[in-house]
N, C-alpha and C positions, 0 to 999 in steps of 0.2 A: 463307407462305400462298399458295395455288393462283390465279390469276386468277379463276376460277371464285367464289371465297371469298371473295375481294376485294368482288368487283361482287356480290355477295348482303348484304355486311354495309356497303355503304356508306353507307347511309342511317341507320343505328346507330352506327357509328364515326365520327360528324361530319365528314367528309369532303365535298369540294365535291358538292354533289346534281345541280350542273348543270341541263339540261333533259329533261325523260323524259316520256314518258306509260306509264300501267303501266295493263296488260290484264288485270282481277283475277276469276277467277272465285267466284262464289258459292257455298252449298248448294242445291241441286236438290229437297232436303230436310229431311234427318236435316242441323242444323248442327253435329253431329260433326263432316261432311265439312268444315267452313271449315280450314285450313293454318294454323299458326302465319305462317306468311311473308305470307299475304293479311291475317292480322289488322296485322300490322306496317309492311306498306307500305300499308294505310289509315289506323292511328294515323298515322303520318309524313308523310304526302301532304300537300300544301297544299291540295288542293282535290280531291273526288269527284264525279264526274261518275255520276249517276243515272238509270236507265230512269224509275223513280216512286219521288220520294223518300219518299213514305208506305211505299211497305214495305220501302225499303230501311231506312227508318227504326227498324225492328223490330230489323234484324240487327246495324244500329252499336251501337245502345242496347244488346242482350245483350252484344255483347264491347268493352262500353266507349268505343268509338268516337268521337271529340267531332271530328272533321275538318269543314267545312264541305259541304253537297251542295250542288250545281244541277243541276236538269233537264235531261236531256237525253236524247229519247227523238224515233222516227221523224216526229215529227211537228213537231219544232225542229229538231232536227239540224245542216240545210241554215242555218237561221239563227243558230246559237249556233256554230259550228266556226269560223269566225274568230275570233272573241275567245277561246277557248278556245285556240289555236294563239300567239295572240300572250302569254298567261299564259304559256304552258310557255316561249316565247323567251325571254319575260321573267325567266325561272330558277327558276321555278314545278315543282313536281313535281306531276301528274297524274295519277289513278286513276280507272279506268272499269269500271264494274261494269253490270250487268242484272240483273232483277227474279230472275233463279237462273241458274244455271252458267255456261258462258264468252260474253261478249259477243260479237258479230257475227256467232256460229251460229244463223239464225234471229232473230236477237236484234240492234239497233242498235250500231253498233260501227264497222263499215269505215268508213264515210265520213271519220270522226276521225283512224283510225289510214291511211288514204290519204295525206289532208292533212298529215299529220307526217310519213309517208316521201316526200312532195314536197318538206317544207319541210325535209328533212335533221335533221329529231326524232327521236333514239334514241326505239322501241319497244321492251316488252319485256311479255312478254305470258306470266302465270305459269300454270302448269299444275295443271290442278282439275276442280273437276266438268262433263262433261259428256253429257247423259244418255244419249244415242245410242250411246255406247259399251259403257255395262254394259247395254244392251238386248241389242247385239251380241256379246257375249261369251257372254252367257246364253241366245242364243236355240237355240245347238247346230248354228246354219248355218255352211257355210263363212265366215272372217272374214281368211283368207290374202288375199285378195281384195274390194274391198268399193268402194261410191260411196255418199254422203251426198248426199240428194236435197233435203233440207228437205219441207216440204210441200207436197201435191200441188195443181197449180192448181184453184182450184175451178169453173173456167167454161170460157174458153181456154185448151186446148195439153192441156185434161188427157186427154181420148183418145189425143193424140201421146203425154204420158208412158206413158199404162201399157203403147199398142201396143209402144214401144221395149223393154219387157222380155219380151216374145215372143225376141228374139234377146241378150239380154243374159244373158252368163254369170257376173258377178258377184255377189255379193249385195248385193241394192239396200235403205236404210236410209230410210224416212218418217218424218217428223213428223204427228200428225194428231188431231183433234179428236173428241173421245168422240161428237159430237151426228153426225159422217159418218163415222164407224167403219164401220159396218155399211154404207154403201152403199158405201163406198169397196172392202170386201172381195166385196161384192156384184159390181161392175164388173169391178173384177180378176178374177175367177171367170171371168166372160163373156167375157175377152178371151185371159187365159193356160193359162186350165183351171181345175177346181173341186181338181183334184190336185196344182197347184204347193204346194210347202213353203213356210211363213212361221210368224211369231211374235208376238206382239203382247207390248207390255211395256207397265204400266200405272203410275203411280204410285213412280215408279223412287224409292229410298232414303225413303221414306214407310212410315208405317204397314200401310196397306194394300196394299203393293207388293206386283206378280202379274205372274208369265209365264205365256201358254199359247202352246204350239207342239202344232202339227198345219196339215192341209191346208188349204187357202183354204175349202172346202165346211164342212170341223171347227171352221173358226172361224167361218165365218154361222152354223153352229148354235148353236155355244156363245154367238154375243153376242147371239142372237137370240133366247133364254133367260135371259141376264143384261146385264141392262142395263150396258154399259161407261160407267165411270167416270171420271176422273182423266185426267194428262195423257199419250198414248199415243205410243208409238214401234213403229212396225210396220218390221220385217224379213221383206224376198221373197227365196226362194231365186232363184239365178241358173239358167240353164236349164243341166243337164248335158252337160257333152260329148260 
């Protein structure tokens, strides 16, 4: 067996567990997307660390789940990560999840998984949903090249961000909220041009999931017309060389 193969089945082959924290992404959506390996190293885990254990609470429950949670979301963090550091010492196995897709994109997370690469705690942090990416894949912009900006500040700095992609050639990826959609594209217009390329990706792996691509101006019309929805992921083109 491959080392690779080893360290995937060790938690199933009764094997020493030692200390770990495991980085588990969720569904974004569609809980199709949950992995056989995320369902398994949350049955196995000693303990699941929760953004909001009410709706995590949904997702254990469909796939059986009986692990214990505790809280722990930006607002404890700072307070519950030492005791949570001395469990996994203490030979604890650890699983961190957020309310959808990978923990600490946007989403609480680093601070935990810091304090365990301080404390010399294997990290291992599984690969799964996260939504930025099938935005970007779909959006039809260049993706050879790319930065994840998270969301844009809503008061301070946010004229600094959007002036920086006046000279930014990559394609830049947002996070952003149905309710500043439309003034967010509005800004952008005034600062980059009404004709820079971008995409808006809405409700990724859901029901009502929608891409629209066209110019910055294409899209103040069209949201301006339909009231945007769900949780959105806006891609700007990078400036041409």
């Amino acid at each position: 067996m491959s080392t690779e193969n080893k360290k995937s089945s060790k938690l199933s082959s009764g094997e020493s567990k030692g200390a770990i924290l495991y980085v588990v992404p969720t569904p974004i959506g569609n809980l199709e997307d949950m992995t056989f390996r995320a369902i398994r190293v949350l049955k196995e885990a000693d303990l699941i660390l929760a953004e909001d254990t009410r709706t995590s609470g949904f997702l254990l429950k469909h796939f059986d789940i009986k692990t214990p949670m505790q809280s722990h979301h930006k607002f404890n963090e700072h307070k519950t990560v030492e005791s949570v550091i001395q469990r996994i010492k203490s030979g604890q196995i650890v699983a961190l999840i957020s309310d959808a897709g990978t923990p600490a994109i946007s989403d609480p997370g680093f601070l935990v998984v810091r304090q365990c690469v301080e404390n010399e705690i294997e990290v291992e942090c599984l690969p799964g949903a996260t939504a930025f990416v099938p935005a970007l894949v779909a959006s039809g912009l260049p993706n050879d090249r790319f930065c994840f900006e998270g969301f844009f500040p809503q008061k301070k700095g946010r004229q600094t961000k959007m002036t920086e992609l006046l000279t930014e050639k990559r394609t830049v990826i947002f996070y952003e909220s149905p309710y500043r959609l439309l003034k967010t594209l509005t800004q952008l217009a005034e600062v980059v041009g009404n004709e820079r390329r971008a995409s808006v990706s809405r409700e990724i792996s859901k029901l009502f999931e929608q891409t629209k691509r066209g110019t910055l101006i294409e899209l103040i019309e069209h949201f301006t017309a339909h009231n945007p929805k769900g949780e959105i992921v806006l891609i700007i083109a990078g400036v041409e060389e």
